[in-house]
C-alpha positions in Angstrom: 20.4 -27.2 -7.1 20.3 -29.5 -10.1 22.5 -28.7 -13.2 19.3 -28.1 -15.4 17.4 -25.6 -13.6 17.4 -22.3 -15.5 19.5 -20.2 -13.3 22.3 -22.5 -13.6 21.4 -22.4 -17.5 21.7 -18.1 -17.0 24.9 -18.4 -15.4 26.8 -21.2 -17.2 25.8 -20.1 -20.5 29.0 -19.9 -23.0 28.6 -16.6 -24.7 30.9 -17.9 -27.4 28.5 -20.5 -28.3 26.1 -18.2 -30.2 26.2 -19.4 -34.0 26.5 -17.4 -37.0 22.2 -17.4 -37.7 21.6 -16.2 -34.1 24.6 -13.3 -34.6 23.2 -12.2 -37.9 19.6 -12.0 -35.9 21.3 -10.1 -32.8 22.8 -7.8 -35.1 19.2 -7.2 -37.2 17.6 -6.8 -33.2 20.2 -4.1 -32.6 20.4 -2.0 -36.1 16.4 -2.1 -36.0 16.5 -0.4 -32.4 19.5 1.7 -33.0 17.4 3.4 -35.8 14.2 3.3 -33.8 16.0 5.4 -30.7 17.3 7.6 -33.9 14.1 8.2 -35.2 12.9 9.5 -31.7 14.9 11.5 -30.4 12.1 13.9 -32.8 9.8 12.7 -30.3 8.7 15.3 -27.6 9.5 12.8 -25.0 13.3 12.6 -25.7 14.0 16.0 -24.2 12.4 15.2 -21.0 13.4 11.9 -20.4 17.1 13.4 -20.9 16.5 15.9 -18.9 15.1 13.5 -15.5 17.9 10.9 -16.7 20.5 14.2 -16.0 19.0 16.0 -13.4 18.3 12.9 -11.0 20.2 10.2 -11.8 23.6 12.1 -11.7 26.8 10.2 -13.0 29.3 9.9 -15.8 28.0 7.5 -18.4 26.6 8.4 -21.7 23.0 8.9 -22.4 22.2 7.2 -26.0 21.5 9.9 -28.4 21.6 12.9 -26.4 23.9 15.3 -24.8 25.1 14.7 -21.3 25.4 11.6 -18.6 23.9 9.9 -16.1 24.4 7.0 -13.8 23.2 3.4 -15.1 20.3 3.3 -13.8 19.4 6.9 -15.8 21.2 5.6 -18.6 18.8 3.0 -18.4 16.3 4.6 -17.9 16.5 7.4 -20.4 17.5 4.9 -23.6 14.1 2.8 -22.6 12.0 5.6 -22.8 14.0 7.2 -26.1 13.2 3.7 -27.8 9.4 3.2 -26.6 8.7 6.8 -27.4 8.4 5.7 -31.3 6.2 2.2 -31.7 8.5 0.8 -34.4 10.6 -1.5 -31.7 11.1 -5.5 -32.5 8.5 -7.8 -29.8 6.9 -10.8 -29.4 3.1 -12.4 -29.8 2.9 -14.7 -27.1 4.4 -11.7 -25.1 2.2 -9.4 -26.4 5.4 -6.8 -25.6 8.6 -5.9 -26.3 12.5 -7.3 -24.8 15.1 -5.2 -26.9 13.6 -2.2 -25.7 15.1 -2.7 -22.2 17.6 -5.0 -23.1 19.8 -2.6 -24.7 19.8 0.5 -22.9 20.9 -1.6 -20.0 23.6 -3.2 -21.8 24.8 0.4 -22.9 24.4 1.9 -19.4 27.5 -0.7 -17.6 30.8 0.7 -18.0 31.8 -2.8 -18.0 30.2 -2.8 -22.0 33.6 -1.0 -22.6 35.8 -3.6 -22.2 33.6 -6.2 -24.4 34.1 -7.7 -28.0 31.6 -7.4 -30.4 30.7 -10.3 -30.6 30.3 -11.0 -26.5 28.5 -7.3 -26.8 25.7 -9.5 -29.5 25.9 -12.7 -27.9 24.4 -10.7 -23.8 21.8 -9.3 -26.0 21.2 -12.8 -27.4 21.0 -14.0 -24.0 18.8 -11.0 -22.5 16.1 -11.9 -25.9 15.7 -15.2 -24.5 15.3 -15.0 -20.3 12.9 -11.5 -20.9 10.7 -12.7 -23.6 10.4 -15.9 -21.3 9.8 -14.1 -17.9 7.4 -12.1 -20.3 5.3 -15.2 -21.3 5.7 -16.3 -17.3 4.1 -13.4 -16.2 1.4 -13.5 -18.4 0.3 -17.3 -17.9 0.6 -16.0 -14.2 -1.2 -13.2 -13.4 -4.8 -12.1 -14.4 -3.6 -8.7 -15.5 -2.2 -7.7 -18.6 1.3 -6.4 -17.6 3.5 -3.6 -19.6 6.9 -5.0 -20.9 8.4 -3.2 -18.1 6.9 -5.8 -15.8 9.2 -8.4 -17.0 11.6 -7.3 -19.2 13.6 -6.0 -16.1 13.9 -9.5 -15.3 16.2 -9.9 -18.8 18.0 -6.4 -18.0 18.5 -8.0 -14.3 20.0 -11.3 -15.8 22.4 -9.2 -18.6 23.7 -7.0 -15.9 24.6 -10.1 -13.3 26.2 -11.6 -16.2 28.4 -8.7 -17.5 29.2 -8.0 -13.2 30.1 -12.2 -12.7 27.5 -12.5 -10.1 27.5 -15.6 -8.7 24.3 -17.9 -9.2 22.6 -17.0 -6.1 23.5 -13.3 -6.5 21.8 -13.9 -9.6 18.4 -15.2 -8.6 18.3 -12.4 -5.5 18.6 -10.1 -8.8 16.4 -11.7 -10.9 14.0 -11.7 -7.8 14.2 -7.9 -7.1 13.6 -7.2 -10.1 10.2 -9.4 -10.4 9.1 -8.0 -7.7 10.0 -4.2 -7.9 9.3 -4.4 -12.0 6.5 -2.0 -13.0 3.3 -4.3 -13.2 1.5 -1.6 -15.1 -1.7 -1.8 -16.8 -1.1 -2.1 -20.4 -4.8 -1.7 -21.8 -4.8 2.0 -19.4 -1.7 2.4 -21.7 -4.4 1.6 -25.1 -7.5 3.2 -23.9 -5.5 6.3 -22.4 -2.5 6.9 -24.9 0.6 8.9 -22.5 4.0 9.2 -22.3 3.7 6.6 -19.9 3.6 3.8 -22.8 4.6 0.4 -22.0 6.6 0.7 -19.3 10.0 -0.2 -20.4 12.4 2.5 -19.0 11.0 1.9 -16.0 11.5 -2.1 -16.3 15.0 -1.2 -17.8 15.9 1.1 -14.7 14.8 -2.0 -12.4 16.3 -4.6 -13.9 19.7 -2.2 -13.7 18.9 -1.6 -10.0 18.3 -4.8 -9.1 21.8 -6.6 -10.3 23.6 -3.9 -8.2 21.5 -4.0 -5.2 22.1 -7.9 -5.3 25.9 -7.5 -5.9 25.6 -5.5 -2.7 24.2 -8.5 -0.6 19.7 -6.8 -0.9 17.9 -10.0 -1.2 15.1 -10.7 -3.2 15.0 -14.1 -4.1 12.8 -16.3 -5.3 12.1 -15.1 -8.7 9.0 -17.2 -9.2 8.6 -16.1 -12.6 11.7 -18.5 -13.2 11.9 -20.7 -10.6 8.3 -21.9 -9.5 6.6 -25.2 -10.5 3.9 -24.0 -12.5 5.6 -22.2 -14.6 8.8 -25.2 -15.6 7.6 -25.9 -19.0 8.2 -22.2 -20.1 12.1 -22.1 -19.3 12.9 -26.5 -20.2 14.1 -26.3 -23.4 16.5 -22.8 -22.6 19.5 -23.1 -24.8 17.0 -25.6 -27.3 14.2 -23.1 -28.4 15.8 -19.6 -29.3 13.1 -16.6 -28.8 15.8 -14.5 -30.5 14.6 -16.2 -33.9 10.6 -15.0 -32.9 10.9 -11.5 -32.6 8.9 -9.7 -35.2 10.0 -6.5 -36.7 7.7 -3.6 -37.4 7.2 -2.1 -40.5 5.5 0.9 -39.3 5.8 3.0 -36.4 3.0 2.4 -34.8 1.0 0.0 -32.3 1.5 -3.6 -33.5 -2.2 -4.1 -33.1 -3.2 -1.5 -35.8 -0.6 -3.2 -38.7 -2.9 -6.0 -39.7 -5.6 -3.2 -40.5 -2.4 -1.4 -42.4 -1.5 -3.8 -44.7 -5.0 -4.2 -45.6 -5.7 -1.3 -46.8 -2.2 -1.1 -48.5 -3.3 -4.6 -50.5 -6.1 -3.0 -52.3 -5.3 -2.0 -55.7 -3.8 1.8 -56.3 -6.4 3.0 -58.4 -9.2 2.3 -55.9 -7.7 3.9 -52.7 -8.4 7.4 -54.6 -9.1 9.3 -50.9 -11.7 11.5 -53.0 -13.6 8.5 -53.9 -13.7 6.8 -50.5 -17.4 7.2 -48.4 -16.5 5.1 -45.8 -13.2 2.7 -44.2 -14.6 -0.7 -42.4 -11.8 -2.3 -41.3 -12.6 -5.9 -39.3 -10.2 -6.6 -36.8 -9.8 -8.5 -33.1 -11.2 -6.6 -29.9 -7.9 -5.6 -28.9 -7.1 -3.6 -32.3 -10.5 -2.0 -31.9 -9.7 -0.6 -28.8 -7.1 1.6 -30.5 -9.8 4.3 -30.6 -8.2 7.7 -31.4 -9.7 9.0 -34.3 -7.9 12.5 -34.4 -5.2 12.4 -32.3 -3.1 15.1 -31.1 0.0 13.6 -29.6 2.5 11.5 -31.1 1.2 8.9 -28.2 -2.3 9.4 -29.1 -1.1 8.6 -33.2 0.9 5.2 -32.0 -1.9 4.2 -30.2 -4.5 4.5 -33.0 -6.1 2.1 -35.6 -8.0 4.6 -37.6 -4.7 7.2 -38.0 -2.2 4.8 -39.7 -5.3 3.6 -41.8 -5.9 7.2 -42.8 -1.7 7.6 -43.4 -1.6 4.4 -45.3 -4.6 5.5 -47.8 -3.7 9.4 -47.8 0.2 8.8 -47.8 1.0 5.0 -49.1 2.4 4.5 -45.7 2.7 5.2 -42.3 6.4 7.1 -41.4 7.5 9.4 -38.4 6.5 12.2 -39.9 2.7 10.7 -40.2 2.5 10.1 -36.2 4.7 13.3 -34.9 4.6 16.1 -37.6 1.3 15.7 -39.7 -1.5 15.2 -36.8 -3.1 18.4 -38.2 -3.6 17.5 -42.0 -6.9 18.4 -43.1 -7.1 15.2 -45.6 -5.2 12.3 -42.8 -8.2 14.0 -40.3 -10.7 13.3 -43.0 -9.6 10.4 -44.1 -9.4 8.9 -40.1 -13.3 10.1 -39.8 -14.6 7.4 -42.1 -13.0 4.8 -40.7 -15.6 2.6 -38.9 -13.4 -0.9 -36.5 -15.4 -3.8 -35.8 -14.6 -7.1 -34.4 -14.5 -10.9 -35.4 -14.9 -13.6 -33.3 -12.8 -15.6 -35.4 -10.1 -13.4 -35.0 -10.6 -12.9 -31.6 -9.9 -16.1 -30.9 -6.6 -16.2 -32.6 -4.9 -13.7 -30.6 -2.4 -13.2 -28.9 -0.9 -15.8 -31.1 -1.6 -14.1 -34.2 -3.4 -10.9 -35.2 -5.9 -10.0 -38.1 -8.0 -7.6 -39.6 -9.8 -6.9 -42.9 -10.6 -4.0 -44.9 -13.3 -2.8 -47.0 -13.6 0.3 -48.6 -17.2 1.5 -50.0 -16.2 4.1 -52.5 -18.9 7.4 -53.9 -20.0 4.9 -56.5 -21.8 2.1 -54.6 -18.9 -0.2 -55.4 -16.7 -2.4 -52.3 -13.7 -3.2 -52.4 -12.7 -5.9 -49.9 -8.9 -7.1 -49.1 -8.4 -10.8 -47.9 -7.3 -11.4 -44.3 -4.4 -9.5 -43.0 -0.9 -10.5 -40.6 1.0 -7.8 -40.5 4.3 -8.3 -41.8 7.2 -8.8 -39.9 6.6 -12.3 -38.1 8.9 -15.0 -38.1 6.9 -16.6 -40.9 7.0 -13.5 -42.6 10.2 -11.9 -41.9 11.5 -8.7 -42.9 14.3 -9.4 -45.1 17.8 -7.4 -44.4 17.0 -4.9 -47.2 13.7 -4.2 -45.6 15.2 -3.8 -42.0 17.8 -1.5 -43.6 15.8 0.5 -45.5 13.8 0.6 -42.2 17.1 2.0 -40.5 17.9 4.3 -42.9 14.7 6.1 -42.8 14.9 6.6 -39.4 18.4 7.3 -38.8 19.6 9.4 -41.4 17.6 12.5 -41.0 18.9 12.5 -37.5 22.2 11.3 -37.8 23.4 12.6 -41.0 26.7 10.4 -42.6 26.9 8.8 -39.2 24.3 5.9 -39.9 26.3 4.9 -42.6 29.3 4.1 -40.5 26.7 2.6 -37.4 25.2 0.7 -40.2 28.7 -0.9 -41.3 29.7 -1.2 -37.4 26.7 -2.9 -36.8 26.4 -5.8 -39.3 31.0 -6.6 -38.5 30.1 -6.1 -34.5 31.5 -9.9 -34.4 34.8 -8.3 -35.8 35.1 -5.9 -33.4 35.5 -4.3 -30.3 32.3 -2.9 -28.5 33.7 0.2 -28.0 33.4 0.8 -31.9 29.7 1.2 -31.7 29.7 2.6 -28.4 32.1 5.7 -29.8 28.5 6.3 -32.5 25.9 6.8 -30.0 26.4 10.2 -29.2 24.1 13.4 -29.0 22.8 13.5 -32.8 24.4 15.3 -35.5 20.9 17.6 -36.0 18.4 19.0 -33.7 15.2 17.5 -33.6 12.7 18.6 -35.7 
């Protein structure tokens, strides 16, 4: 095995090495998804993925945000769901999917997490960003199906796990291997055109990736990972330790599918006095063919809402933005139902052609009067070329985590941001059941 190949890269790596920029990012990655799995346990699916997590996977390790305990692989299990059950999670274009989902519900659901620094605690989930999001873009330039997250971010959970165990390299690839192969290669665009609880597959992938480091540790082969190790897919994994994904994760300002925030900011752009709801005859919003398949017009799940283009449309015009309380509590507002009605999606070549890499969309709004008022073309924001800044992540947190968490997100915040300072265990002591019941 030559000293360059990507396994020994995984297994070599110095966790120490991790500079100050990529610990400030880690720690951004891990606030935003702390306040995301906040935010729902107000989801209906947080009671009954604690509930499985408890009943079936038996054991003695803390679920994140709820009351009781479960084995890893239901700790796992349960904190993947808890964070994919609200759509504001961090992911990546050319992955068209989501890593810190997984990635840290199956760092949390080791007890080996205990005994880490902070700093070691930021620098796995560093690590886990950059082998998932890479499996992730493996996968896709693979196979001719579009995969859910779960189909490859088991493969960072998997590597993360091996790591925190001291699996030796081969150990490593049998895990990395099992968990290719047994990771949930879901349909995502069943997931779009059929909005579930089953969204993108990430407690499952987290689950597997969990499963697969201790079945390897325990001599179950599974080797080769060809998502890593095969020929036609080198160039993805060279420049490991060179090209840090960790920097191009985006961050979501809304809670919703990524797909429908282009058509968001849009309609957010035009000016105040012309997004008068009463005055509005009719919504075009231009957009690619994948954010026109986000159908729902009136939905009535929280899925349905996450899933939607012309919902957070109707939020952002009727509200001024799209929050938790617009995809869980509002779904029967008269006006947001009204408002969602007009809304007409069609697509643009042009734009078509730019995703996955990017996504666009337009909006016009044809008021009572005759007159159109047009917005210019629309990223969402939130891309590495147009981050979030820290006070926009925070505010992001707060929004999310206080309602549930009452004076505790202040002192996760403050954890959070001095992890490097610290021992693990400080933030794992916050991330019990929350403070209020859901609402």
């Amino acid at each position: 095995m030559h000293d360059h190949t990507p396994l020994d890269w995984m297994h070599g790596f110095d966790l120490s090495s991790l500079d100050d920029e990529a610990l400030h990012q880690a720690k951004r990655c891990l606030l935003d998804l702390l306040g995301v799995a906040a935010g729902a346990t107000r989801t209906p699916l947080a009671d009954k993925a604690a509930r499985f997590a408890i009943s079936q996977h038996g054991g003695e390790c803390p679920l994140l945000f709820a009351a009781g305990q479960a084995s890893p692989t239901g700790v796992a299990l349960h904190g993947a769901w808890l964070i994919d059950a609200l759509d504001a999670h961090d992911g990546q274009v050319l992955t068209k999917g989501h890593a810190g989902v997984a990635l840290l519900p199956g760092l949390l659901a080791l007890p080996e997490v205990n005994g880490l620094s902070g700093r070691d605690f930021l620098a796995l989930l560093a690590y886990g960003y950059e082998i998932a999001t890479r499996a992730g873009i493996a996968v896709h330039a693979t196979s001719p199906d579009y995969h859910t997250s779960g189909a490859w971010n088991a493969l960072g959970v998997a590597a993360v796990a091996a790591r925190l165990r001291g699996a030796d390299v081969e150990t490593l690839h049998h895990a990395l291997g099992i968990a290719e192969f047994y990771g949930p290669r879901s349909q995502m665009m069943r997931c779009i055109d059929h909005p579930t609880m089953l969204k993108d597959g990430s407690g499952w992938g987290a689950m597997t990736g969990i499963s697969a480091a201790l079945l390897a540790e325990d001599g179950f082969t599974g080797a080769p990972a060809l998502t890593v190790t095969a020929p036609n897919v080198a160039a993805i994994w060279q420049d490991l330790g060179q090209r840090w994904y960790l920097h191009e994760q985006y961050f979501k300002a809304y809670p919703v599918c990524r797909w429908a925030q282009p058509a968001v900011e849009a309609v957010l752009s035009l000016p105040a006095e012309k997004r008068d709801p009463a005055a509005i005859a009719r919504i075009e919003i231009v957009t690619f063919h994948e954010g026109k398949r986000l159908h729902v017009t009136h939905p009535t799940t929280t899925e349905q809402a996450q899933y939607s283009l012309p919902w957070p449309v109707a939020c952002a015009l009727g509200r001024g933005t799209v929050d938790v309380a617009g995809v869980s509590d509002e779904l029967d507002a008269p006006d947001l139902k009204a408002l969602a009605s007009k809304v007409e999606i069609h697509e643009d070549d042009t734009f078509n052609a730019r995703f996955p890499a990017e996504r666009w969309a337009r909006a016009r709004l044809h008021l009572d009067s005759g007159e159109i008022i047009e917005s210019v073309d629309f990223e969402a924001r939130g891309n590495p070329d147009r981050p979030l800044s820290d006070a926009e992540i925070f505010a992001k947190y707060w929004a999310l985590a206080e309602p549930v968490l009452g004076e505790r997100a202040a002192r996760l915040h403050d954890v959070v941001m001095s992890l490097e300072t610290r021992p693990a265990s400080d933030l794992l002591a916050l991330l019990g059941a929350p403070t209020f019941s859901r609402q």
